[in-house]
DRENKOL-137650 format. One record per residue (C-alpha): residue number from 1; residue in three letters; y, x, z. Coordinates in steps of 0.001 Angstrom, whole numbers. Layout:
! residues N
 num residu       v       u       w
 NUM    ALA       Y       X       Z
...
This chain:
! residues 236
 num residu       v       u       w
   1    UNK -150006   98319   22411
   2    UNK -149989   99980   25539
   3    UNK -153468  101429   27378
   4    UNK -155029   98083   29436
   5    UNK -154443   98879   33167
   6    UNK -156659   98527   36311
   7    UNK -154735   95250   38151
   8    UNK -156116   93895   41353
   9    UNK -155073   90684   42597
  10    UNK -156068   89865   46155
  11    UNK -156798   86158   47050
  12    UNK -156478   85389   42623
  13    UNK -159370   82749   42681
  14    UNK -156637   79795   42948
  15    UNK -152853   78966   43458
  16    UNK -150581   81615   42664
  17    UNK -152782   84393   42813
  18    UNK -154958   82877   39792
  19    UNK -151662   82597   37849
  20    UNK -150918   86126   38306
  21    UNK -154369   87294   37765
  22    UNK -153595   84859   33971
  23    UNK -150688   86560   33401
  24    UNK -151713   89946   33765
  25    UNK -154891   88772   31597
  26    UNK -152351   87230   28706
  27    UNK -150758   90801   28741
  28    UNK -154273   92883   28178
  29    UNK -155136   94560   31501
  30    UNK -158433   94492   33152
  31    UNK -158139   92330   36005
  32    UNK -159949   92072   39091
  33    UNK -159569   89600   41789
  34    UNK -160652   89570   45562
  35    UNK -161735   86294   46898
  36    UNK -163753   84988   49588
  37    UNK -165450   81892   47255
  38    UNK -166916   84332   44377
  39    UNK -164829   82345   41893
  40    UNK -162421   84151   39206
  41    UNK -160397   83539   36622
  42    UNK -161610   83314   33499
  43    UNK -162123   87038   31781
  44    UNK -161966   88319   35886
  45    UNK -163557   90293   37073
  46    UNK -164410   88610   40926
  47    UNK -164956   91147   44028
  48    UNK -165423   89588   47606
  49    UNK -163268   90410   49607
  50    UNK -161925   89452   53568
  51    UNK -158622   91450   54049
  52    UNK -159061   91327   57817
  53    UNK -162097   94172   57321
  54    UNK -161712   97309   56241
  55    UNK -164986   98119   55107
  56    UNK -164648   95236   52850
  57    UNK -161379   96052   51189
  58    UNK -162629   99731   50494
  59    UNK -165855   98285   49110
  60    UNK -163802   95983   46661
  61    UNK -161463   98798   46197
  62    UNK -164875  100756   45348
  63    UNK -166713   97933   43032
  64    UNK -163103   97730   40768
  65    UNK -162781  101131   40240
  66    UNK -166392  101546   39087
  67    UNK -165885   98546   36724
  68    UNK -162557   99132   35540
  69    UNK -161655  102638   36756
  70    UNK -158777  103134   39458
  71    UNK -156474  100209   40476
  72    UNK -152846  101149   38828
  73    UNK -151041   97786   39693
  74    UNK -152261   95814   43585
  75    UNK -150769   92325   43758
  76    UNK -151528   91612   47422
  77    UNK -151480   88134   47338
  78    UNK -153904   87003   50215
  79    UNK -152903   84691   52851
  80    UNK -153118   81947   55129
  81    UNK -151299   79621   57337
  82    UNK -151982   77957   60290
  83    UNK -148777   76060   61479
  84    UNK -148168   75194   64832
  85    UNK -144999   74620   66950
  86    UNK -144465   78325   69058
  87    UNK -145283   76673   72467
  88    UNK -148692   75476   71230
  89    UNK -149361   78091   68578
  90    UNK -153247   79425   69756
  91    UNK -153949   83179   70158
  92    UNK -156730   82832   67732
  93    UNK -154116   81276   65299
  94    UNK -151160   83706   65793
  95    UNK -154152   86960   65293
  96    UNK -155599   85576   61735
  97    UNK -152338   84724   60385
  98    UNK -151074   88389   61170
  99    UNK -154533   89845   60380
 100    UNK -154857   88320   57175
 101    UNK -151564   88168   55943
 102    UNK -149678   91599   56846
 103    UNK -152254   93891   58058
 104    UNK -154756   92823   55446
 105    UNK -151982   93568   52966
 106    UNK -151235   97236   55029
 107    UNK -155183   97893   54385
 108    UNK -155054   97092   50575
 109    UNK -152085   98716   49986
 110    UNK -153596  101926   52226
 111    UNK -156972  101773   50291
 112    UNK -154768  101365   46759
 113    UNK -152333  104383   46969
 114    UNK -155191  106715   47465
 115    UNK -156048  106791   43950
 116    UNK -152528  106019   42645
 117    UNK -151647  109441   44338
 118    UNK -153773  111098   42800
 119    UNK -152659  109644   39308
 120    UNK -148905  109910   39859
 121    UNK -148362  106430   39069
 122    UNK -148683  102812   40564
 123    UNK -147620   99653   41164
 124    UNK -147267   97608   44422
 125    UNK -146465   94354   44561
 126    UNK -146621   92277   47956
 127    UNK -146781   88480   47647
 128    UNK -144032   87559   50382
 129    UNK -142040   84113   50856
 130    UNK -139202   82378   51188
 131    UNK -139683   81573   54426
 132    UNK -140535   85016   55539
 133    UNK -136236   85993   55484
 134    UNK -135126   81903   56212
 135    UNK -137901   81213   58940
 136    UNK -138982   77721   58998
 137    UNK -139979   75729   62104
 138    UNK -143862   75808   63045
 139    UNK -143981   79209   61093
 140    UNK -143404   81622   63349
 141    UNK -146696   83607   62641
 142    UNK -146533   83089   58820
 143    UNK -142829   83968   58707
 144    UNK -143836   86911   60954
 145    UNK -146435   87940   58354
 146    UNK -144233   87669   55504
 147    UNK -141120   89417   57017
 148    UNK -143378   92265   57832
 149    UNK -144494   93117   54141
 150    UNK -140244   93899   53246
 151    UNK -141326   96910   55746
 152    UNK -144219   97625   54489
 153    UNK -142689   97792   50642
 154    UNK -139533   99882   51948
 155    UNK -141620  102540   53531
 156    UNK -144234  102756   50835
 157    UNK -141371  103321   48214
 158    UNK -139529  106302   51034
 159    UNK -143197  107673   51348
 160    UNK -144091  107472   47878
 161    UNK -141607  107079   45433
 162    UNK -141359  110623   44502
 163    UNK -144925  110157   43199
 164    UNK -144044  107660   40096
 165    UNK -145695  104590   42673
 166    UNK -143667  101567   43516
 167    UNK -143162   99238   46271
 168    UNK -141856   95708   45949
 169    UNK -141951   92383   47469
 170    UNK -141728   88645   45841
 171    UNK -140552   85837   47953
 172    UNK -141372   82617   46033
 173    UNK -140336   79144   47985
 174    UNK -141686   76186   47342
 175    UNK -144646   75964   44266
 176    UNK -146541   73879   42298
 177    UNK -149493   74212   44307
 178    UNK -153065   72466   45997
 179    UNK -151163   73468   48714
 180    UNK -147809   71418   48246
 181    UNK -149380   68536   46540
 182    UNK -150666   68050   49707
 183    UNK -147754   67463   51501
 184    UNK -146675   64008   52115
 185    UNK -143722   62300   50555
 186    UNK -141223   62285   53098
 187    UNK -141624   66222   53477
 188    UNK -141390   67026   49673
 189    UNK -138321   64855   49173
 190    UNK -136676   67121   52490
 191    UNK -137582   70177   50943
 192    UNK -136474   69470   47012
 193    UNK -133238   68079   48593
 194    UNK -133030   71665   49810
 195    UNK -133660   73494   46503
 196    UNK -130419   73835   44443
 197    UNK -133167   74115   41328
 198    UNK -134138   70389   42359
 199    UNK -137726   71048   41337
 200    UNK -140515   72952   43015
 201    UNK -141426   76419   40939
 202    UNK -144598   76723   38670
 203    UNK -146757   79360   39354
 204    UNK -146533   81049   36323
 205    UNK -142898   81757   37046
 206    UNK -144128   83284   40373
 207    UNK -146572   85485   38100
 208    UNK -143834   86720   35615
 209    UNK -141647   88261   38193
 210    UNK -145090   90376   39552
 211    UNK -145856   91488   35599
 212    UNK -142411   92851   34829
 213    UNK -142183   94155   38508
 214    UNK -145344   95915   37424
 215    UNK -144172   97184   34224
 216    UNK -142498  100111   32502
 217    UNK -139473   98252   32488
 218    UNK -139080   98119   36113
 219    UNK -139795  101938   36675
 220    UNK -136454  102399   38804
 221    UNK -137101   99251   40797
 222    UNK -138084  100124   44103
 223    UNK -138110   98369   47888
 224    UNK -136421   95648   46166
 225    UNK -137266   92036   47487
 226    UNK -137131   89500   44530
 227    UNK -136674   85815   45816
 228    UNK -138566   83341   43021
 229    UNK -137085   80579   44836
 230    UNK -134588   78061   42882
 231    UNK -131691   79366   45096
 232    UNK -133520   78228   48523
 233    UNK -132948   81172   50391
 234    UNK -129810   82343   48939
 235    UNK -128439   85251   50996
 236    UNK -131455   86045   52958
């Protein structure tokens, strides 16, 4: 069996961060999670955490390593929406979607590499979306966000890379989530019309795609954006 690693998911108290934060769990690492409720997974370790401060991140950052020594694999999963039509999206609105979602990620990602420099190794894995390369009406902060963290991956892995530390990006679409079981009916019919899968993903298949991106196996895999999305976004 290989040595458990030091995994940090950011926002893993629900959704898909909680099913990555399982997964990596099921596979024997010591997992820490950042949240803003103080509730973990089961077997978690729970940090609180807001992304948008970065004397918060570093004292999560700081707490984990104490507990569970430095953070080898970051799953920066944190984020928010707040949807609104361009012309009446809010200032307040536009700034916590980007601060929480892409700079929030840059300041994880900043405070994480530190201490993967200095042991030669790492993992990065930024929770992007679908809708972040297809754009989606109403989203043009969250698609914004999302878009941004394929820059932040790519220059990560051309700063980095030569130090056995990688960059990568997911892009699930549409998931089995609090979220989307909000939606009404009308809206999940459009969207599973879109899907060639015809079904909505389960987090857990979110989750696999971050553990093997994190593993041995996918040592030469590198700026790569993996879409998780039934065939949504094909070609984006």
């Amino acid at each position: 069996m290989p040595e458990p690693r030091s995994v940090l998911v950011t926002g893993g108290n629900r959704g898909i961060g909680r099913a990555v934060a399982e997964a990596f769990l099921a596979a024997g690492d010591k997992v820490a999670v950042t949240t803003r409720t103080g509730e973990a997974p089961e077997g978690a370790l729970g940090v609180p955490c807001d992304v948008r401060d970065a004397a918060s991140v570093d004292a999560a950052f700081t707490q984990v390593e104490a507990e569970h020594g430095p953070v080898e694999v970051l799953v920066a999963n944190a984020g928010i929406t707040r949807d609104q039509l361009l012309l009446r999206l809010g200032e307040e609105e536009l700034v916590e979607v980007l601060d929480t979602n892409l700079t929030g990620a840059v300041r994880c990602v900043r405070r994480a590499t530190k201490g993967m420099v200095r042991l030669r190794r790492g993992r990065v894995v930024l929770m992007s979306s679908v809708v972040g390369l297809y754009g989606s009406a109403g989203q043009v902060g969250y698609a914004a966000s999302k878009a941004g963290l394929v820059g932040v991956a790519r220059s990560v892995t051309r700063e980095l890379g030569g130090r056995g530390i990688t960059a990568n990006v997911v892009a699930p679409g549409f998931v089995e989530t609090d979220m989307t079981a909000a939606l009404d009916e009308k809206t999940r019919a459009g969207y599973l019309a879109a899907i060639p899968a015809g079904r909505l993903a389960r987090p857990d298949e979110v989750a696999s795609v971050c553990v093997f991106l994190a593993s041995d196996a996918a040592a030469y895999v590198s700026g790569a954006v993996v879409p998780v999305d039934g065939g949504l976004g094909m070609g984006h």
